[in-house]
N, C-alpha and C positions, 0 to 999 in steps of 0.2 A: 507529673513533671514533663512528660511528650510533649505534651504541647509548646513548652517553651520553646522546642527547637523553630517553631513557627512564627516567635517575637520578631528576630529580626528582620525575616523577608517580607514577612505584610508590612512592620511598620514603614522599611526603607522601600519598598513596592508603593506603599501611600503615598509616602512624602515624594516619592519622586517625579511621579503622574501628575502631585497637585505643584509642583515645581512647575513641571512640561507646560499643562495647562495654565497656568500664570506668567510663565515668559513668551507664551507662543501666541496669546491674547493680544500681549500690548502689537507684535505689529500687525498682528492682521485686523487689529483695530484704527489702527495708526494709518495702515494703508486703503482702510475704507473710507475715515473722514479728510484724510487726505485732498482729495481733489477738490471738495467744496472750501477749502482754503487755498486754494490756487499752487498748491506744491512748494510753500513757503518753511525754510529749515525750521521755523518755529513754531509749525505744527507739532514736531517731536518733542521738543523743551517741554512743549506743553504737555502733550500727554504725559511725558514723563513725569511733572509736576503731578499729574492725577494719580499716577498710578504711586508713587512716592506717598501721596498721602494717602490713600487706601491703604498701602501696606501699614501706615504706620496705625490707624484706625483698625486695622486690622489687629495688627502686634497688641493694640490699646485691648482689644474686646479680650485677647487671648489673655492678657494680664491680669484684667478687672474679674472674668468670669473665671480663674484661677484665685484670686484671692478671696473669692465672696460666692462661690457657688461648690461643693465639693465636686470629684472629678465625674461623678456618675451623673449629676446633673448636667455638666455640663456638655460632658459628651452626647446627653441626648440634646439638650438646645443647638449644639453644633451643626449634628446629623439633619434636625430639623431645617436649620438655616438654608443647607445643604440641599435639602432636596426641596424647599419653598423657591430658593432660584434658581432653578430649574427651568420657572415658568418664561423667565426672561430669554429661552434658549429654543433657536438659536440667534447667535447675534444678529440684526441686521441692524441700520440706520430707517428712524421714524419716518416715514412718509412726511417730502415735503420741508426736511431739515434744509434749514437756509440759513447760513450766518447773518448779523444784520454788516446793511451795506455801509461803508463811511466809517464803522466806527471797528475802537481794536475787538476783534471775538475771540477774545481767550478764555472770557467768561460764559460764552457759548459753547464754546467747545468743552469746557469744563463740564458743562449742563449736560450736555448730549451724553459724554461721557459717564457721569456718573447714573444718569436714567437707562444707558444702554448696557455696560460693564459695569456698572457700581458693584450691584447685588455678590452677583458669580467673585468678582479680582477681591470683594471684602473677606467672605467666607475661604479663600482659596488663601488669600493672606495671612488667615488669624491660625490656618491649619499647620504650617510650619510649626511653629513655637509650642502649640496645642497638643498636635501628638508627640514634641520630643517630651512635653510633660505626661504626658499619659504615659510612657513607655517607661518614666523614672518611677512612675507605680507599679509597674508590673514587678513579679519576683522575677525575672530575670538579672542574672548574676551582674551584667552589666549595666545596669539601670541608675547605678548612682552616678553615672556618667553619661547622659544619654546625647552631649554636643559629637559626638559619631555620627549620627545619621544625619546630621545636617551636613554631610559631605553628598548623602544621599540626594536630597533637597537642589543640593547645587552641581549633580551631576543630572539632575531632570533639567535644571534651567539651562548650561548649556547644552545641552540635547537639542531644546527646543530653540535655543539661537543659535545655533548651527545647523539645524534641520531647515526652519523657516527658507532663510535665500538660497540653500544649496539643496533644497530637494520639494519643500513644499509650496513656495512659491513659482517655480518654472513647472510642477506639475500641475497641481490643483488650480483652480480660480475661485473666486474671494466666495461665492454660494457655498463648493464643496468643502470648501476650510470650515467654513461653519460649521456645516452641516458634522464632519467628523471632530472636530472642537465637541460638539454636542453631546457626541457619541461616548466618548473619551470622560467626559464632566461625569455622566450616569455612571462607568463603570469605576470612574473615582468614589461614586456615592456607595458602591458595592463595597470596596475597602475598608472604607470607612469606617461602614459598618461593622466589618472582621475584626478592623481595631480595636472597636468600642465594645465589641462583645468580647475581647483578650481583657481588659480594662476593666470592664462591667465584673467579669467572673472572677478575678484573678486580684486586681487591684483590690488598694484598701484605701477606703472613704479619706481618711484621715489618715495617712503616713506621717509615723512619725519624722520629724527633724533630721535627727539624728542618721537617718537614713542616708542621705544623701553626701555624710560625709566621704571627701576624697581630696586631694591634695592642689585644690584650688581656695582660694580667699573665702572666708565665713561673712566677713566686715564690708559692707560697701561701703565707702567715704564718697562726699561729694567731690572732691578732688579726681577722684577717679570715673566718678559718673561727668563731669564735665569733658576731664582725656576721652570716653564713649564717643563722647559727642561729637568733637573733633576730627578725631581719628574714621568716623565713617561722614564727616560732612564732608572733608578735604575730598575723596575718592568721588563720592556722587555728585559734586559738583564737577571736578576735572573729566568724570565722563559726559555731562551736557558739553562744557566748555569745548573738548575735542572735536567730538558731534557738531558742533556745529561751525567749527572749524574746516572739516571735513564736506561737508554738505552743500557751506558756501559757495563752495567753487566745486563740487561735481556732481550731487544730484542729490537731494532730499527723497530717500525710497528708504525701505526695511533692510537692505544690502549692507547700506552706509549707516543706518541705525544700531544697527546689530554690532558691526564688529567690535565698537567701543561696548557695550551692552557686555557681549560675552566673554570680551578680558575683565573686564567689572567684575561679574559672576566668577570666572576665574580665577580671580584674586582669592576671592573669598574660599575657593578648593583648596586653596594650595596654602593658603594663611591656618586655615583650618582641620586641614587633613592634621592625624594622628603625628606622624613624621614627614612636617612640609617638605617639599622637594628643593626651595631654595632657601637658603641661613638670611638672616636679617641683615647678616654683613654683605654675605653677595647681592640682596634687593637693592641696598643700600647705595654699594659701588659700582652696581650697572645701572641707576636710579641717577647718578654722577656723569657716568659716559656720556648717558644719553639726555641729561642738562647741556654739557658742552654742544653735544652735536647741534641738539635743536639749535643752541645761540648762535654757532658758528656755520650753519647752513642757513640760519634768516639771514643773516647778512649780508650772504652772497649773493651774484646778478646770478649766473648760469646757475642754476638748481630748479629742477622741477617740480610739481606739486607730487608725486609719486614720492618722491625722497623725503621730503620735509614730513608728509604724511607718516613713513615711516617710522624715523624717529620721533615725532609728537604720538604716535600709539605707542613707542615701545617705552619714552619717557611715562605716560601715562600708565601702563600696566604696569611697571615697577615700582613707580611711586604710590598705587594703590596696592600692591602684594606688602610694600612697605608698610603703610596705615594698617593693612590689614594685618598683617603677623604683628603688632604693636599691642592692633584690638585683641586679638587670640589672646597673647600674654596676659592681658587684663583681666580677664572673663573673670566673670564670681563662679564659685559652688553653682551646684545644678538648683539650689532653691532659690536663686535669684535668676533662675534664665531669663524667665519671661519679661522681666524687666529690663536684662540686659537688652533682650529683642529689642524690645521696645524703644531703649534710649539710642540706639543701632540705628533703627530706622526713623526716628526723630531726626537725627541726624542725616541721613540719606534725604529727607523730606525737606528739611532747612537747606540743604545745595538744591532740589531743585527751585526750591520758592526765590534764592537766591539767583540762580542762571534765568528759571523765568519771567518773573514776574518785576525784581529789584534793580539787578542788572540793566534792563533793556532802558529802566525808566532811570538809570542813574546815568549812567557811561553811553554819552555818544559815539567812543568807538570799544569796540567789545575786547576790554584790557580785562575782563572779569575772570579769562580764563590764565593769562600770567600773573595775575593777581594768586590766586590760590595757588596755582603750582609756586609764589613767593612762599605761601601758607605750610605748604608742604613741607620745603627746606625747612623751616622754622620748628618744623617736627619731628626731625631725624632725632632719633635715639631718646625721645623722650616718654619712654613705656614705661624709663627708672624712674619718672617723676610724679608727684601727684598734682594734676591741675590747679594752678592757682596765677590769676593774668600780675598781680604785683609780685609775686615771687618771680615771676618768667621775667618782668622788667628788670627788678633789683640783678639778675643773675645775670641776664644782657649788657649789663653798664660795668656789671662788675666784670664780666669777659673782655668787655671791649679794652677795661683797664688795666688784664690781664697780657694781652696781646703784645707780642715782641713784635719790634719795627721790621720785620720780614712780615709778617700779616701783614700791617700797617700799610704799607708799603705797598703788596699785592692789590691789599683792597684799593687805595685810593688810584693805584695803575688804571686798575679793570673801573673803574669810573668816572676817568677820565676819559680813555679807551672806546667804552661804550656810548657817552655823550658825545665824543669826536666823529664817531659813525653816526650820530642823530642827525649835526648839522653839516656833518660831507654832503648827505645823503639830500638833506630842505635845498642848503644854498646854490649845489650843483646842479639839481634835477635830477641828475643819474644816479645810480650807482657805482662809483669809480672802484675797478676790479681790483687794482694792483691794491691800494689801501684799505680796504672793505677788507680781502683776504688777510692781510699783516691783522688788524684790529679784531677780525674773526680767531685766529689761532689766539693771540696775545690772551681773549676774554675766555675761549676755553681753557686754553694752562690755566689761568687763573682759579676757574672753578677746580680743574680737577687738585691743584696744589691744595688746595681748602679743604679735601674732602671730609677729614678728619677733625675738623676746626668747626664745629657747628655754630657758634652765632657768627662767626666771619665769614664763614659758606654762605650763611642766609642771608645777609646784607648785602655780599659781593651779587648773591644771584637773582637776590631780588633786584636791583637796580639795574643789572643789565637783560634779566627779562624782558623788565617794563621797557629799556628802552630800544634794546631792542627789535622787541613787540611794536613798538612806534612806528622806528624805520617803514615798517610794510605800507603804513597808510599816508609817509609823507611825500613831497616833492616840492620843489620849487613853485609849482603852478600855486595859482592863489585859490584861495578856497573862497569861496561868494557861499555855500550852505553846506550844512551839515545834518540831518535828520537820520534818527533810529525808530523804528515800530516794532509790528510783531512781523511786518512783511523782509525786514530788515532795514539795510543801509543805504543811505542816498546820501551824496556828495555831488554837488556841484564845482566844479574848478574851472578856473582860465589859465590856457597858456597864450603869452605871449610869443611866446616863438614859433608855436606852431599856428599859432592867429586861430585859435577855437577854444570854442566854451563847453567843457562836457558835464555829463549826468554819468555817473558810475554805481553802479548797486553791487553792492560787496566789494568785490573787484574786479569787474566786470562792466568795459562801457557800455551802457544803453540806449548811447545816442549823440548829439554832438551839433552845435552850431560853427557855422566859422564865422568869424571876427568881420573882417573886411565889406564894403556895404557892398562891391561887385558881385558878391558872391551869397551875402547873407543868407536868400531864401533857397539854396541847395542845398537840395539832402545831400547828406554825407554818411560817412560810415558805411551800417550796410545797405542803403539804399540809395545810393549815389546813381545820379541818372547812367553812366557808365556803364552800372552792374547789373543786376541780373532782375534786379524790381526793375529795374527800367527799361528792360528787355519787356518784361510783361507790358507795363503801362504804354508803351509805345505799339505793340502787337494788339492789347487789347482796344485802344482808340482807333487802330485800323480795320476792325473789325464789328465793333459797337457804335450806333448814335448814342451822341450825349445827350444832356446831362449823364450822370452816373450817382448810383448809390456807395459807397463803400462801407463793410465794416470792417473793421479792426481792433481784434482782441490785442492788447498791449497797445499802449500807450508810447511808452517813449516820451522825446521832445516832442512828438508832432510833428515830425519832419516830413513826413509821406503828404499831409495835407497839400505842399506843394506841389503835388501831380496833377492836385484839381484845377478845377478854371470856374469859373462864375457858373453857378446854375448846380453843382455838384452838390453832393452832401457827405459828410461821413460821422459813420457811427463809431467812438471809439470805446469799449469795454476795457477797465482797467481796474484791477481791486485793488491798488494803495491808491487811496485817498492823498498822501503826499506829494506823489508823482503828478498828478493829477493837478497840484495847485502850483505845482511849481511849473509844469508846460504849461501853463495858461497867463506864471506873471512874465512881463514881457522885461522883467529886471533881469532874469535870466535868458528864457527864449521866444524868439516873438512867430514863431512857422505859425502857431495856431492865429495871432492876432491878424498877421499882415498876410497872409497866404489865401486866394478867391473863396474855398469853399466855409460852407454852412457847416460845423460842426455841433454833437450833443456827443456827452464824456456821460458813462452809466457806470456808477461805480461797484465791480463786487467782478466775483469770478468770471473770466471773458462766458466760459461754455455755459454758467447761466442763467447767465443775463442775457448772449444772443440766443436763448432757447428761447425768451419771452417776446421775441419781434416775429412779426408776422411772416408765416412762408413768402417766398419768391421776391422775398426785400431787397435782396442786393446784386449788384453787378458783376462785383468781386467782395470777397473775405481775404483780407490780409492778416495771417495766422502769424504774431510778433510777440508770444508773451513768454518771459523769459522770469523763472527767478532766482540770480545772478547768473548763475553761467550755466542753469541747464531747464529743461523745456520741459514743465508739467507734464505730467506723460498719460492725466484723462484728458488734454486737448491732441493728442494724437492718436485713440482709440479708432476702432470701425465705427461706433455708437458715433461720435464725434464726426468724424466725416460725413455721415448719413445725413449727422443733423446739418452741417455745412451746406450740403447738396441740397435739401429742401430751402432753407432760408437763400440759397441760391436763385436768380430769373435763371430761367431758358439759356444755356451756353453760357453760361459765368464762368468762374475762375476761381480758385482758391491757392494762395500763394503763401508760401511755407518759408519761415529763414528757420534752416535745422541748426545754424553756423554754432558750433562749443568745439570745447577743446579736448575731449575726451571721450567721447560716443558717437560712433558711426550709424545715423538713424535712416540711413537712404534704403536698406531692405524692408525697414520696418514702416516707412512711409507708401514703398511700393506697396507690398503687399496688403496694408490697409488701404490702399484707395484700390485695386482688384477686387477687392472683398467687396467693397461698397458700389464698382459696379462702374468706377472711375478709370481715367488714362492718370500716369503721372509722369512729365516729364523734368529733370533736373539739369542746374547748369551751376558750378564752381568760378567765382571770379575772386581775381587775384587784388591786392592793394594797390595805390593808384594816391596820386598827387596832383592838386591843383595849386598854382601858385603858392608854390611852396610850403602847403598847408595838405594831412592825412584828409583825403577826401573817399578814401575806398577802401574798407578794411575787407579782407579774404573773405568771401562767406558761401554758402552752399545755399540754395533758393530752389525749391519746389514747387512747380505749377502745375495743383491738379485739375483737370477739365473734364466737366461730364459729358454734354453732349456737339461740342463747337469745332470742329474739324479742320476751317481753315485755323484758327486760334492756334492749335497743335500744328499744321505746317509751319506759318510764320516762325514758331518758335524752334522749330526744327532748323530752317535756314538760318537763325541765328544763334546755332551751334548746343543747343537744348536737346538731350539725350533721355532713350527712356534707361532707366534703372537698370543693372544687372539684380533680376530675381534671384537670390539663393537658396537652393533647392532644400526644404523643409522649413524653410522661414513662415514661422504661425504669425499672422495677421495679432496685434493688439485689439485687446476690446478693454470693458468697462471691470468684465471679472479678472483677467487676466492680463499681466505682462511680463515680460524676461529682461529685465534690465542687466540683469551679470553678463547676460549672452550679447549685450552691446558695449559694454564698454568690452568685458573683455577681448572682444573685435579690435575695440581699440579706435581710435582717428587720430589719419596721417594727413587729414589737411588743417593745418592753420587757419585760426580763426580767434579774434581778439572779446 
């Protein structure tokens, strides 16, 4: 009986390592296919999608090989699995992986994914639920209850999303990760094996029943296996929906992955631990707060994306602690774990099939994530109940007809309230502050007066979710398109007032015609002759004969083509096929039709597709691919500049817009063109109007030069600065980058 003292630390030592290893996978996987999808948020959905359904194929094997293999078998097939994928290690991407061009690759990416991580994230998945049933065989005292160590489980997972962006990505680069990823998988297979021989020796083939009685339900009902289902759909779809929330607008990296990821994970310690740390009633009425707040800070004009983020994760994390301490209460007896796993992650696996794949092709604008957080409300306090969709009706109608005229009352306020702020916000254009604020407070009392009113809470907060969730994406301006992919959102609008036609991706303009025929074929926005591209374009005509080639990764409208003249070419690399048809019809914008030069449009990731043109092709490289508001970060490696520089003639240029609103990239641009052997000088221009129409948004413009010297004076006299180096700034490459170490820098210049 010694040895028993050793149950618990191998098994919670297993499970914790194979936790580590299965959360610290997805982003160092995430961040390797990453760039060959252009840095688009819905690279992450997707994996997540995969790895969602491997866990649940996972959960599946651990179920199946539990009801139909005894434990001794199966622990050796496990082991086996265990050390057969191996072979697959260490991670890399297959020589030669290319998404196809033109069309959506989420079905690619799926492929890669499951040929590259299948094997390892299946066996690492089915382990969880696997050794807490091994361990309900062992005579240790504590066995007939073995959901303990799955506290274990989820203190490996966050370990390893909390390690990832704050320790093993700013150290390691993407080879050594693997390479200790590898190291890590063998000494999981060492466990394993301890396990299995505790198990082997100790356990018995066939346990009886009876064993595992303890003061959890014997009975599954379907009622209750559908609440399962629910209750973990709502959470793992509300963390896609945040994520990419989040990502829109400041960067798609492992950073911004993670943090929804590891309140996720979290939920589930703290829903689960022995004695949760918070009551069902406080998840409940801080799960409330911060319903109000989110409503009452969208609505508002002055709020930054720092705040709203705020509250949208701390709404998020409570309202998944919530589902989760609901799911806790539900759990069966330990002779149904594996199933409950399993219906657990079913559920996990349906939010993401739902954010990736459903979603994008139903809702042209992405309402999928206050959709469910509607779903959420609609589940408060319903642990007492057994699932059934006509009972949930009947009891809805019959609450509604319960309701004294103070409910009544409130509800139909906050829905007047919230549709008043729909159309302030279309007829006016703006957002008018003095009444946005009154209708902002009005709609939060609302919700918190409710709190305790659950079908009145859910309909109050559903409706002004959704319409408030609206507000973001309307305006006055008229809308001419609308399109969703996997690259994201594009919206086409006209204002009249402003006399311009734009293109905005998420929320984020990408570009912009103006109205008026005097001025039609000027660029505007950030490339207004004014600003700092036309600083270059005018330095570099002074120092180059023409013709010229250009390439240009991003697209846009096409508005640069106007810097050409007859005889010019340009090349523009762009991976949405969208964007791409829409600067070309001239219903929307006509730079590419009516503008001198020769252009060819190559669709698929800028870096490439310009790796496949031949050295010394161009004159200049115009570096402009954005997706939404922040800047693929393998088109600003060293790898990337080199290749620049080659597909570079003799004294070319490479011109950089770094312009976002949230990361200061000027050290990181210097120091990669140093590396590669480059000058780089920068110039900040400010906004700027033409006939009374936005002709110059703020932007920061980088022009790196290899070997042209007059090029670099010119640019000099017209107020072009080289870089402040700072001192220990690592140069980017292809294995490595520190994004936390730039935003957290922070940017203090405006830029739209």
């Amino acid at each position: 009986m010694k040895q028993i003292v050793w149950y618990v630390p191998i098994y919670s030592a297993t499970l914790l390592l194979s936790a580590f290893l299965l959360f610290s996978v997805q982003p160092l996987f995430g961040k390797m296919i990453l760039p060959l999808l252009g840095g688009a948020p819905s690279v992450w959905n997707t994996a997540m999608l995969f790895f969602q359904v491997t866990l649940l194929a996972g959960y599946a094997y651990a179920h199946a090989t539990t009801k139909f293999l005894g434990i001794r078998r199966q622990a050796g097939l496990h082991l086996a699995l265990v050390l057969a994928f191996m072979l697959f290690l260490p991670i890399s991407l297959p020589d030669g992986a290319v998404p196809p061009a033109g069309r959506d690759p989420t079905l690619w990416q799926l492929g890669i994914m499951a040929t590259v991580v299948g094997g390892p994230f299946f066996v690492l998945a089915g382990t969880t639920p696997m050794l807490q049933r091994w361990f309900a065989h062992t005579p240790h005292p504590d066995s007939h209850n073995p959901y303990f160590l799955y506290a274990a489980s989820n203190l490996g997972s966050v370990t390893a999303l909390l390690a990832y962006p704050f320790l093993i990505e700013p150290i390691m680069g993407l080879r050594e990760q693997a390479m200790n990823w590898a190291s890590l998988y063998l000494l999981l297979a060492v466990l394993i094996t301890l396990s299995l021989s505790l198990v082997w020796s100790h356990g018995r083939e066939q346990r009886d029943e009876t064993g595992f009685k303890d003061d959890l339900p014997d009975v599954v009902t379907w009622g209750r296996r559908g609440m399962w289902l629910l209750l973990a759909f709502v959470p793992s779809s509300l963390m896609l929906g945040v994520t990419t929330y989040i990502t829109m607008d400041i960067a798609s990296a492992p950073l911004f992955w993670i943090m929804p990821l590891a309140l996720y994970v979290g939920s589930f310690i703290i829903a689960f631990a022995r004695r949760p740390l918070i009551s069902y009633r406080m998840a409940v009425w801080l799960q409330t707060l911060l319903f109000a707040g989110v409503v009452f800070w969208t609505l508002q004009k002055q709020v930054g994306a720092p705040v709203l983020i705020f509250f949208h994760l701390g709404l998020f994390t409570f309202t998944a602690i919530a589902c989760h301490l609901d799911l806790s209460r539900l759990r069966p007896a330990a002779k149904h774990l594996t199933e409950f796993y399993l219906i657990m992650s079913t559920g996990g696996a349906l939010g993401g099939v739902f954010n990736a794949l459903i979603a994008p092709n139903l809702f042209l604008m992405p309402i999928e994530y206050p959709l469910i957080l509607a779903l959420a409300a609609f589940l408060r306090f319903s642990a007492r109940e057994e699932f059934s969709l006509a009972n949930s009706v009947k009891r809805f109608i019959e609450g509604v007809r319960e309701r004294n005229i103070v409910e009544l009352g409130i509800f139909a306020i906050s829905i007047l309230l919230a549709t008043g702020a729909l159309v302030a916000i279309t007829l006016l254009g703006t957002r008018p502050k003095d009444i946005l604020l009154i209708i902002g407070i009005a709609c939060a009392a609302s919700i918190l007066l409710l709190y305790d009113r659950r079908w009145t809470f859910a309909a109050v907060t559903t409706a002004i979710l959704i319409v408030s969730s609206l507000t973001i994406w309307t305006s006055n301006d008229s809308i001419l398109e609308w399109r969703r992919n996997f690259f994201g959102i594009v919206r086409i609008t006209q204002s009249e007032d402003l006399g311009i036609r734009k293109m905005t991706h998420g929320t984020t303009v990408h570009g912009a015609q103006p109205l008026a025929e005097d001025f039609r074929l000027v660029p505007i926005t950030y490339y207004s002759p004014f600003g700092a591209l036309g600083d270059v374009y005018k330095v570099f005509e002074q120092n180059r004969p023409a013709p010229y080639r250009i390439g240009a990764i991003g697209l846009g409208v096409g508005s640069i083509s106007c810097y050409g003249r007859e005889g010019d070419a340009y090349d523009y690399f762009e991976i949405d096929p969208d964007i791409a048809e829409i600067a070309q019809d001239p219903a929307f914008f006509t730079y590419l039709r009516d503008c001198p030069p020769e252009y060819d449009i190559h669709i698929g990731d800028g870096r490439v597709q310009i790796a496949r043109m031949p050295d010394n092709s161009y004159d200049m490289i115009v570096l402009d691919a954005f997706s939404s508001d922040n800047i693929p970060v393998h088109l600003l490696t060293i790898e990337a500049f080199e290749l620049y520089r080659d597909k570079l003639k003799p004294g070319g240029v490479i011109a950089i817009n770094i312009s976002n609103r949230y990361m200061d990239l000027k050290p990181v641009v210097a120091a990669n063109a140093r590396d590669a052997g480059m000058t780089a000088l920068f110039r900040f221009t400010r906004h700027g109007k033409l006939a009374n129409s936005e002709i110059m948004y703020s932007a920061v413009m980088f022009a790196v030069v290899t070997d042209n010297a007059d090029i670099q004076v010119d640019l000099r006299q017209k107020g072009w600065t080289a870089p402040i180096e700072l001192f220990g700034e690592r140069a980017w490459t292809d294995d490595y980058a520190n994004l936390l170490k730039v935003i957290l820098r922070g940017n203090t210049i405006e830029a739209r």
